[in-house]
Backbone as CSV, one residue per row, in Angstrom:
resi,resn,N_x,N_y,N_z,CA_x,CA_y,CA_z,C_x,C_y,C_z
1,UNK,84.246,113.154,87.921,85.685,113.079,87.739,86.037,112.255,86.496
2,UNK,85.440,111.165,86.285,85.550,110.429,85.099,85.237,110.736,84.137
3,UNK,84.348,111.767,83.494,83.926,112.828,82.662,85.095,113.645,82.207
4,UNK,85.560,114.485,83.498,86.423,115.682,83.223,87.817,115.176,82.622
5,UNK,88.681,113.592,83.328,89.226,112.522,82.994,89.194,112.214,81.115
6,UNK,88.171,112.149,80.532,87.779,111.676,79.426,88.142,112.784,78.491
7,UNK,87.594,114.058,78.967,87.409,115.113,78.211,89.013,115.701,78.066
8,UNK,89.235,115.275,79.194,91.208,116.124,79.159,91.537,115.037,78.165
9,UNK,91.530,113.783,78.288,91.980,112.518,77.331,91.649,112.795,75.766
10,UNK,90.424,112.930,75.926,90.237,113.548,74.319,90.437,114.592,73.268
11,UNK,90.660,115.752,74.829,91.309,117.100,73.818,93.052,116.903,73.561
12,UNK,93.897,116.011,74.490,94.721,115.453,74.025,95.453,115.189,73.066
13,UNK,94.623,114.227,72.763,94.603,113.451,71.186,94.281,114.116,70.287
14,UNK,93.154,114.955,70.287,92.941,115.673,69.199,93.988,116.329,68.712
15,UNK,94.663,117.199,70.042,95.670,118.111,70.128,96.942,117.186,69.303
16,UNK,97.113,115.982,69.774,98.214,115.039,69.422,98.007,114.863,67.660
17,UNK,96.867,114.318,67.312,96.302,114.369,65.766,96.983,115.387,65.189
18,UNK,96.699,116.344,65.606,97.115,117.881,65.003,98.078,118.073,64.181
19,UNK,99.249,117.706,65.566,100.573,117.581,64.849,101.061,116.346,63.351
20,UNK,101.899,117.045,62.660,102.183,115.991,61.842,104.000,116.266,62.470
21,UNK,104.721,114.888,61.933,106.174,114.541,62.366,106.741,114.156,61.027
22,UNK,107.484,114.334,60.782,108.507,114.073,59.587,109.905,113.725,59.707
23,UNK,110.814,112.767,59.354,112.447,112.524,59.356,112.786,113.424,58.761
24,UNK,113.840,114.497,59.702,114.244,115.724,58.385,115.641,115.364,58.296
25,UNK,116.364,115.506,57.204,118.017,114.841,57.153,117.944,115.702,55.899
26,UNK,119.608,116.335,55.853,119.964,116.644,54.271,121.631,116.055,53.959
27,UNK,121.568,115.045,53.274,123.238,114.741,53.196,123.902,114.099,51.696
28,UNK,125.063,114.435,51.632,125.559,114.368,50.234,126.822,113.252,50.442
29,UNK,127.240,112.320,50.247,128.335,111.203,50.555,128.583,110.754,49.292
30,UNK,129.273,110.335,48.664,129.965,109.531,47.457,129.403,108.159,47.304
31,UNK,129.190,107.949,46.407,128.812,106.765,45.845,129.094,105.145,46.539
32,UNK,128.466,104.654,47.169,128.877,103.385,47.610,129.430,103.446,49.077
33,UNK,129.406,105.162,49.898,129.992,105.086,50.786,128.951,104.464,52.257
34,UNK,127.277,104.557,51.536,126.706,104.391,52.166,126.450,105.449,53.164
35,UNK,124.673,105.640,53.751,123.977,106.884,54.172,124.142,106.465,55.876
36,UNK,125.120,106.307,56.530,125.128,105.932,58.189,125.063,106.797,58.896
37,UNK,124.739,108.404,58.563,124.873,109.434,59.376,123.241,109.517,60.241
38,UNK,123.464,110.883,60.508,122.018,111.304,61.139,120.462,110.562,60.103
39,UNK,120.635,110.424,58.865,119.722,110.101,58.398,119.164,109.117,58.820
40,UNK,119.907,108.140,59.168,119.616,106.546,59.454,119.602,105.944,60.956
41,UNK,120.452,106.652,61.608,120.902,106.218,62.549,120.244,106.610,63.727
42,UNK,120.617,108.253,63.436,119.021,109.152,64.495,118.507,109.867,63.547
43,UNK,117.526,109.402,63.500,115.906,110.306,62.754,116.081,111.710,63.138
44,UNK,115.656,112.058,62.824,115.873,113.663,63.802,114.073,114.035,63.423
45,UNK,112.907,113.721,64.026,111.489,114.233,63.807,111.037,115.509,64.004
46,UNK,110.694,116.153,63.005,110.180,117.694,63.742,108.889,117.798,63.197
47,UNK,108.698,118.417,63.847,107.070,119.168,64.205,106.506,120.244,62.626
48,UNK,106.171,119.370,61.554,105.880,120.214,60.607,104.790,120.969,60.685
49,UNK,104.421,122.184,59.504,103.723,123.481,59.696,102.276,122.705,59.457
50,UNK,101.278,123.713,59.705,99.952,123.039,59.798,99.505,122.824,58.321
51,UNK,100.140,123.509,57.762,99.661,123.106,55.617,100.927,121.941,55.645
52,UNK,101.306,121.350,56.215,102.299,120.582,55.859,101.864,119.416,56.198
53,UNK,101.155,118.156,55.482,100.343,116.985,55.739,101.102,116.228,55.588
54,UNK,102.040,115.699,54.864,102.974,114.851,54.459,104.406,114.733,54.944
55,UNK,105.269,113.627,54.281,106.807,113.622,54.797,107.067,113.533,52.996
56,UNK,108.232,114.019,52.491,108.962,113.850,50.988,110.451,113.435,51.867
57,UNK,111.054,112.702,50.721,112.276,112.012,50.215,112.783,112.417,48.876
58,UNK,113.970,112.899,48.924,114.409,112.879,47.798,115.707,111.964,47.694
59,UNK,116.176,111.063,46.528,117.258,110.515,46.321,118.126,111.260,44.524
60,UNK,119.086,112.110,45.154,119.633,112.755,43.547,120.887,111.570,43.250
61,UNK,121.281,110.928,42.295,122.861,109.947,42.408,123.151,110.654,40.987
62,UNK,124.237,111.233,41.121,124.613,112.133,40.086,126.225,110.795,39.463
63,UNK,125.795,110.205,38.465,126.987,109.107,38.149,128.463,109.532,37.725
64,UNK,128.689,110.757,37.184,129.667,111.582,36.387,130.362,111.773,37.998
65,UNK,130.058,112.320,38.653,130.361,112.609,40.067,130.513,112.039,41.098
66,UNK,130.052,110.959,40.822,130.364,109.495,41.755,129.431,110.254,43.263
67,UNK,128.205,110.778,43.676,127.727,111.416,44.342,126.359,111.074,44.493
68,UNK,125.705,110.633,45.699,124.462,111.142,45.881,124.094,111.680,47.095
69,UNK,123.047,112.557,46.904,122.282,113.474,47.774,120.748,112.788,48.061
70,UNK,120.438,112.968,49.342,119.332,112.523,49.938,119.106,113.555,51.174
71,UNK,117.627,113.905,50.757,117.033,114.504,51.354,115.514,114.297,51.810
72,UNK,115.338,114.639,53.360,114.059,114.575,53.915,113.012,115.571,54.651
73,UNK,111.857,115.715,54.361,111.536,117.051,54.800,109.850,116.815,55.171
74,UNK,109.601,117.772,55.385,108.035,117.639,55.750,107.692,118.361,54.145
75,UNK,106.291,118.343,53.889,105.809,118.820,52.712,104.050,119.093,52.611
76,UNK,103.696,119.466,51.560,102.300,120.447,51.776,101.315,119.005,51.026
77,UNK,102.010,118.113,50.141,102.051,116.833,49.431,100.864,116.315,50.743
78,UNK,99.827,115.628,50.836,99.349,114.902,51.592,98.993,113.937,50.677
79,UNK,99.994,113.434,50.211,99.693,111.452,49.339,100.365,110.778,49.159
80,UNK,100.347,109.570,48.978,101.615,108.702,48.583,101.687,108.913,46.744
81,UNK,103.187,109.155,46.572,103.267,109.992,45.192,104.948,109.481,44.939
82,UNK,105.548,108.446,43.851,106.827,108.147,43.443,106.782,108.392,42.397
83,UNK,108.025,109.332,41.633,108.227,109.561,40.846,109.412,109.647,40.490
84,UNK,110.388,109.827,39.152,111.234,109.906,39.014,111.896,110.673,37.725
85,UNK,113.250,110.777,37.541,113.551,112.024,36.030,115.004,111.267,35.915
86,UNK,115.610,110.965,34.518,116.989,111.213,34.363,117.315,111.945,33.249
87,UNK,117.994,112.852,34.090,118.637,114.345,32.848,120.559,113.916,32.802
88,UNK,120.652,113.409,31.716,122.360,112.975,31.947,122.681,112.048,32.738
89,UNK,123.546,112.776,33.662,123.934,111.723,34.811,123.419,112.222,36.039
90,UNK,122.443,112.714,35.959,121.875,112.659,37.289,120.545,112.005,37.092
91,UNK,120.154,111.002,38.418,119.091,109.754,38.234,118.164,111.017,39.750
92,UNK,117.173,111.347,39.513,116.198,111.843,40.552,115.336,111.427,40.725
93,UNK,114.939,111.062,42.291,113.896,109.805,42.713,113.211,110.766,43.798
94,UNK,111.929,110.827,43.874,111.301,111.809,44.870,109.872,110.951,45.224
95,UNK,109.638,111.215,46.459,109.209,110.092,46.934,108.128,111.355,48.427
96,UNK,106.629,111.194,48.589,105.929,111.675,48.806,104.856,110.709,49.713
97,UNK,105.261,111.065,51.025,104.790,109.990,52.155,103.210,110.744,52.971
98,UNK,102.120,109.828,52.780,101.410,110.446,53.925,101.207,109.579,55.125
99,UNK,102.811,109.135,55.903,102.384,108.072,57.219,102.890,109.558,57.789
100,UNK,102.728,109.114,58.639,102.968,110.215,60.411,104.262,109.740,60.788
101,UNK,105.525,110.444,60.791,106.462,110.320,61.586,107.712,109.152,61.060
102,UNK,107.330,108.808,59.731,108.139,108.170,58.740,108.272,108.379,57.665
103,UNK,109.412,107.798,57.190,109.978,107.903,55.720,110.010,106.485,55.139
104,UNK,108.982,105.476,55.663,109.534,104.264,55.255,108.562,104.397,53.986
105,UNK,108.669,103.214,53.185,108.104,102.756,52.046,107.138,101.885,52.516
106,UNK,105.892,102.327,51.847,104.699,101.382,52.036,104.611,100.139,51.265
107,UNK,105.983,99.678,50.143,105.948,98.735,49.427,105.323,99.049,48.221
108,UNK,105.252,100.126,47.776,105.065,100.206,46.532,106.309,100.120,45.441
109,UNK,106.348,100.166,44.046,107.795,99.987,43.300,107.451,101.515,43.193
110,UNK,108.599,102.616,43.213,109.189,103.858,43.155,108.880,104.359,41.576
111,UNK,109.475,103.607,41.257,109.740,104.088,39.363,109.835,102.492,38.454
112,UNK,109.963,102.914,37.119,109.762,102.099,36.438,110.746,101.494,36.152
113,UNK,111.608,100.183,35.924,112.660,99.848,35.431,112.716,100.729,34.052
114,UNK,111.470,100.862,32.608,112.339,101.154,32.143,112.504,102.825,31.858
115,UNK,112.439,102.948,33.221,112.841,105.024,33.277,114.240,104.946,33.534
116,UNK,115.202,103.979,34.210,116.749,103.974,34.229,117.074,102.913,32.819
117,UNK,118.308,102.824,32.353,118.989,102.355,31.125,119.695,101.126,32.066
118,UNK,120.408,100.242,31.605,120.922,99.193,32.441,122.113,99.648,33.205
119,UNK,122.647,100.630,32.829,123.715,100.866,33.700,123.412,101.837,35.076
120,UNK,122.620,102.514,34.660,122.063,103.367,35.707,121.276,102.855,36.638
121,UNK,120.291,101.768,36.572,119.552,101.016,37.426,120.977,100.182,38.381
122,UNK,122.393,99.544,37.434,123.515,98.717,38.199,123.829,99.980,38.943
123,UNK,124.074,101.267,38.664,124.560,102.557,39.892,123.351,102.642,40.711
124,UNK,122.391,102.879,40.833,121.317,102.723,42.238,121.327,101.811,42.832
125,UNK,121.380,100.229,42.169,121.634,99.108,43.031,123.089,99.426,43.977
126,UNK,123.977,99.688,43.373,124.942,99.849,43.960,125.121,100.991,44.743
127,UNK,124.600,101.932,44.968,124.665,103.749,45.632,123.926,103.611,47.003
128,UNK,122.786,102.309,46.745,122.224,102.121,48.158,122.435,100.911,48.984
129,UNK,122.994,100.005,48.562,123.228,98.672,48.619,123.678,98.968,50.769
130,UNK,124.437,99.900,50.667,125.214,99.999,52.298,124.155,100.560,53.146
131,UNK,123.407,100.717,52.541,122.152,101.879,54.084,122.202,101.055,54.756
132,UNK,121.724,101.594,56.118,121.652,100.715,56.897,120.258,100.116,57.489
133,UNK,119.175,101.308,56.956,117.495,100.928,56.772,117.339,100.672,55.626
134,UNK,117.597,99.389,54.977,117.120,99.098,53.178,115.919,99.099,53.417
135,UNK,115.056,98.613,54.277,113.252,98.746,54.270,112.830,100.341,53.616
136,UNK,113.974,101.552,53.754,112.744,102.544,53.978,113.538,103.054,52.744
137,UNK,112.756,104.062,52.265,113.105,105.248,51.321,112.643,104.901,49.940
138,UNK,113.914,104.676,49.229,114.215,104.209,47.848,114.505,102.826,47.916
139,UNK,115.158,102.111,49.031,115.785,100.593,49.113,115.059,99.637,48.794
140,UNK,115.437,98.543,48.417,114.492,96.997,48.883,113.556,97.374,47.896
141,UNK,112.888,98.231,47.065,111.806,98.469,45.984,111.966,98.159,44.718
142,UNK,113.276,97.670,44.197,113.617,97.660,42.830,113.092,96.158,42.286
């Protein structure tokens, strides 16, 4: 019995391993209004595809528009991978997780100070300043 016990226990887990989990959220709010919706508040975890090893983040803050977009998803990405682009006024921060079932930041710095100009680094300080998880994403890294 303690055998058969073990063996159900272990195909389990394996079974449990299997799965990967990801925070999926897609939301667009104005500048400074701060991200308090489903993103933050309830995770929403789903069950990503079996080529899908990773969790991605994206942060778009478009400054002309007083706007940013943040998005979370499962992805085929299995690494930790920060990167970033500014075309005009839009600042794009993409962010490539391999924990299980989070979007937090492992404490690495995201991007480089000098990939934003001084005013654009004062609009990200300010676009995230209200989250209400500064530990995870883009926050608390600058």
């Amino acid at each position: 019995m303690k055998l058969f016990v073990a063996v159900i226990l272990l195909a389990f887990q394996y079974a449990h391993a299997a799965n990967h989990y990801c925070s999926i959220c897609n939301a667009k709010v104005s500048l400074g209004a701060g991200l308090t919706d489903d993103c933050f508040l309830k995770p929403v975890l789903s069950d990503c595809k079996a080529d899908e090893h990773g969790c991605y983040a994206s942060l778009k803050i478009n400054t002309a528009a007083k706007t940013m977009e943040f998005k979370r998803s499962c992805t085929a990405e299995g690494k930790e991978l920060g990167q970033s682009s500014v075309n005009g006024d839009e600042i794009l921060m993409e962010r490539f997780f391999s924990e299980y079932g989070s979007n937090c930041d492992n404490g690495e710095i995201l991007f480089s100070h000098n990939s934003l100009s001084g005013a654009q680094l004062a609009t990200f300080k300010d676009a995230v300043k209200n989250w209400e998880r500064p530990e995870c994403d883009f926050t608390g890294r600058i």
